[in-house]
N, C-alpha and C positions, 0 to 999 in steps of 0.2 A: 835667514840673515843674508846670505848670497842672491839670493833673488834678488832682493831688496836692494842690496848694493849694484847688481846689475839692471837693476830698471831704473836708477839712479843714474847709470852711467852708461847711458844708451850708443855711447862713440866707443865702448871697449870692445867688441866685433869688429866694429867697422877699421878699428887700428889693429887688429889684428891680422884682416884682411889685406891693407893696403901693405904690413909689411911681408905679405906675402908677394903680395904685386912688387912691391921694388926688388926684393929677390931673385924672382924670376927676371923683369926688367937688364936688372945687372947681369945675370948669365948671359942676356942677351945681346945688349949693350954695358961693353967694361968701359966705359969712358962716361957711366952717366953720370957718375961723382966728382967731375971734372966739371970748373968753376964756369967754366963756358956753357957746355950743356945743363948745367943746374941751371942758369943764370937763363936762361931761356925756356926752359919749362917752366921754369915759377911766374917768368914772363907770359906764359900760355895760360898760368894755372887763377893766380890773382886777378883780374876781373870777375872769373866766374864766378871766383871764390865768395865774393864780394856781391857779387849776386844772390847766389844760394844764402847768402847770410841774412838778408833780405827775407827772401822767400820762405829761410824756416819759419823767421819771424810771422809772416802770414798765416801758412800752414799752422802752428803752436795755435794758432788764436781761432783753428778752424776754417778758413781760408784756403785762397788758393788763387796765385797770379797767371794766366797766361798772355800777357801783354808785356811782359818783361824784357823779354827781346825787344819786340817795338822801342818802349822806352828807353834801352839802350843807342837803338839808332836814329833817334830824335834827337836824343842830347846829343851825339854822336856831330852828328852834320850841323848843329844849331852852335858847336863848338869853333868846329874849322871854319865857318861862317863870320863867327866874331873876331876868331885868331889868326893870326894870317903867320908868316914868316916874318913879315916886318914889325909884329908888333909888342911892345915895350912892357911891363912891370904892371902899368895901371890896366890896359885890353887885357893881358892874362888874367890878374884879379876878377874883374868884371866881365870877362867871360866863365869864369868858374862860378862865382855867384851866381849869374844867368842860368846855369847848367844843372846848379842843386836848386833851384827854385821851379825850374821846369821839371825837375825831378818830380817835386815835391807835387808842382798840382797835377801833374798824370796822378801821380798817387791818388790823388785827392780826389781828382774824380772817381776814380775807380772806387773810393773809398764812401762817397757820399753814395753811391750808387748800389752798392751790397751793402754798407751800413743801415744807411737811414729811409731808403728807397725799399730796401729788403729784395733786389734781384739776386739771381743765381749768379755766384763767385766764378764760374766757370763760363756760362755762358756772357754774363758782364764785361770778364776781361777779354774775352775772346775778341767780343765784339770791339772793344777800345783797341786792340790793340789793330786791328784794320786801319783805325782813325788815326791813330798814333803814326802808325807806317806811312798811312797819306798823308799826313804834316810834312814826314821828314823828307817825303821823295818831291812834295812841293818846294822845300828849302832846299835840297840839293836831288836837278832829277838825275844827275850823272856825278859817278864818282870823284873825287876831288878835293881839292885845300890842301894846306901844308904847313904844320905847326912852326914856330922855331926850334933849328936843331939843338937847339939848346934844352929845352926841355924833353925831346926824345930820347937826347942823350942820355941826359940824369938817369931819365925811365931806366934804362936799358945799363947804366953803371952798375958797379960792384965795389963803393968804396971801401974800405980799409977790406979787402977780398973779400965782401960779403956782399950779394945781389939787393940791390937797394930794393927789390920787391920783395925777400923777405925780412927785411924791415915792416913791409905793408903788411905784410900776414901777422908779425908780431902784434902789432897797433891795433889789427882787427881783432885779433885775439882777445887782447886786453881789455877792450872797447864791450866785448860782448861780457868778459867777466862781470864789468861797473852795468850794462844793461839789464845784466841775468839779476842782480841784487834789488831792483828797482821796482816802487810799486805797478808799473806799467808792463811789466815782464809777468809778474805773481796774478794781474788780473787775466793778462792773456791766457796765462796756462788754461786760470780757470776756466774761463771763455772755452777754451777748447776741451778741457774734461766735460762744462755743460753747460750749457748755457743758459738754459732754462736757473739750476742751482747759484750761477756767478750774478746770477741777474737778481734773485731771492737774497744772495749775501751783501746787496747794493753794491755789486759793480756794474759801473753804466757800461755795458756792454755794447751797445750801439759806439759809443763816444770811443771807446778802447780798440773797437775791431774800426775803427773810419782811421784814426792814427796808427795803425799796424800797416795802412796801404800807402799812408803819408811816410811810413818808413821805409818802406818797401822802392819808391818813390827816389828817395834822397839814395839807400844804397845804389839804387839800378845806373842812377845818374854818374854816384862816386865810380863804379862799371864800368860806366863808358867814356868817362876823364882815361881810367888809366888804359882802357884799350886805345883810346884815341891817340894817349902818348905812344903807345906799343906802334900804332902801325902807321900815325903820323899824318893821317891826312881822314877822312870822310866818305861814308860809302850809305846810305839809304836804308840799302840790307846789310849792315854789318850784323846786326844783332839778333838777325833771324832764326840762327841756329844755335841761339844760346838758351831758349825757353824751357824747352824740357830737358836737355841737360843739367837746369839751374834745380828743377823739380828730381833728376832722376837722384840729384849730388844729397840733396834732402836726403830723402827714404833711404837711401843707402848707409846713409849715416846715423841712422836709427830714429827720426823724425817720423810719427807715426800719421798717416796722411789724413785722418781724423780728427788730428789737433792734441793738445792737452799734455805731451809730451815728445822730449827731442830739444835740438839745440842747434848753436851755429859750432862749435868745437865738429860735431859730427858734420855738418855740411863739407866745412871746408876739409874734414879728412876724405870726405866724400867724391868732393870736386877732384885729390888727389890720387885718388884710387881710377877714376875715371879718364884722366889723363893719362896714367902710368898706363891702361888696360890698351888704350887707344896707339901709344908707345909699342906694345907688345906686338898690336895687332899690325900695326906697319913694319918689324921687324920679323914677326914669322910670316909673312908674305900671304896673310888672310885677305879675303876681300872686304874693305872698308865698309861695307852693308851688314858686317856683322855685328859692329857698335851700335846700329841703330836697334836692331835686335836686340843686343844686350840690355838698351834703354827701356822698350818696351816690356821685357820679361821682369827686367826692374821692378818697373810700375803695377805690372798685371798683379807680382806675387804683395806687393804691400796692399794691394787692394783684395785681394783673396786669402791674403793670410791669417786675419780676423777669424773670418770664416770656415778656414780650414780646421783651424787649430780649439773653435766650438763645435763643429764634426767633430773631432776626436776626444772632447769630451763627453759630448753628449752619448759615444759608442761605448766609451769605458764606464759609464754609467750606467 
């Protein structure tokens, strides 16, 4: 029965984890419960957040985005492009529509392309995301734009003392509860327990994993809206260094990189365990080259631990 409840609840590790991380965090820095420095981490924390929630979504359904960044810095520069400083109520609107629509068909492709086409998910997005990056460095090849401070501001508020970015973590929260209950969440699982089985139970498995890249798509976009408000203005590569971070926030969060099981609750405790560590690392005066490290030993053990842990049954047998 405990098993059970813990394979059920694949983020109760990974929050156990991260309140080990804030602990030590706070030994380190006593000032990080202070409305100021919360109120800017969470400002670090929520696009990625937003990302990885995406990306579980892939991952679950057996997938796997690495174009993410890219489409981050498309919608990014295709944003400040539209919006300038000077412009009013109806440009914001209609550049934020433009921004989840181009979300949407990066997804799109990416998704006609491993769905119905049947390439490799890794080598596919790879490859997009090259294309992706040349868009945006044609749309903007030098850094640039400038939102209205009006909307960075809001970004970067803390109305009634509360960081209006977690506000965003709530919403996304919630967002994934009403998605987790929906027949399009139950086929992905399937999809990712087998797909050979979810395809014999007539789920159109092609049709479900081409809309898990169109979601992936619309998150990445919603991503790089709110990092755009964070930093206010356009940059090519902004969202270069957000791809396997987005992948590492998954697995760490109990998203099994196989698919079939995992969730966004674990992502985005994920994303926060990752930022808290990165906190640590700038305060005990480590060299910043050891995050990336961390990243990769991440990945290696999700992908080895399958393996390992059939070794050691196969021994005690």
């Amino acid at each position: 029965m405990t098993r059970a409840f813990l394979r059920n609840k694949t983020y109760l590790v990974p929050l156990l984890l991260l309140l080990v991380a804030i602990g030590l965090n706070y030994y380190l820095q006593p000032n990080f419960f202070q409305p100021r420095v919360l109120n800017g981490n969470l400002r670090v924390m929520l696009p990625l957040m937003v990302l990885a929630a995406g990306q579980a979504i892939v991952i679950i359904a057996g997938g796997i985005d690495l174009s993410v960044g890219a489409m981050v810095s498309l919608v990014n520069v295709t944003l400040v492009t539209l919006i300038t400083r000077e412009s009013g109520p109806p440009e914001m609107l209609l550049g934020a529509g433009v921004a989840l629509l181009l979300g949407a068909a990066a997804g799109a492709l990416n998704g006609v392309c491993v769905a119905f086409l049947r390439l490799q998910p890794i080598v596919t997005t790879y490859a997009t995301s090259f294309l992706f990056s040349g868009v945006a460095l044609i749309i903007l090849p030098r850094p640039g734009g400038s939102l209205p401070r009006a909307l960075t501001t809001f970004y970067r508020s803390a109305p009634l003392g509360i960081p209006a970015t977690a506000f965003g973590i709530v919403v996304l929260l919630l967002l994934w509860v009403l998605l987790r209950r929906t027949r399009f969440m139950q086929n992905l699982y399937a999809i990712g327990g087998s797909a050979a089985a979810a395809r014999a139970s007539g789920v159109r498995v092609a049709l479900n994993s081409f809309f898990s890249y169109v979601a992936m798509g619309v998150f990445a976009a919603l991503a790089a809206m709110m990092l755009t408000l964070s930093t206010g203005s356009g940059n090519s590569r902004l969202g270069d260094a957000m791809t396997l971070p987005s992948i590492v926030a998954v697995v760490l969060g109990g998203t099994r990189l196989a698919g079939g099981r995992g969730g966004v609750v674990g992502a985005v405790i994920g994303v926060a365990i990752l930022t808290i560590i990165r906190n640590l690392i700038t305060f005990a005066n480590v060299p910043t080259w050891y995050q990336t490290l961390f990243d990769a030993v991440i990945i290696l053990l999700a992908l080895a631990g399958p393996g390992i842990v059939r070794l050691i049954r196969e021994r005690k047998a």
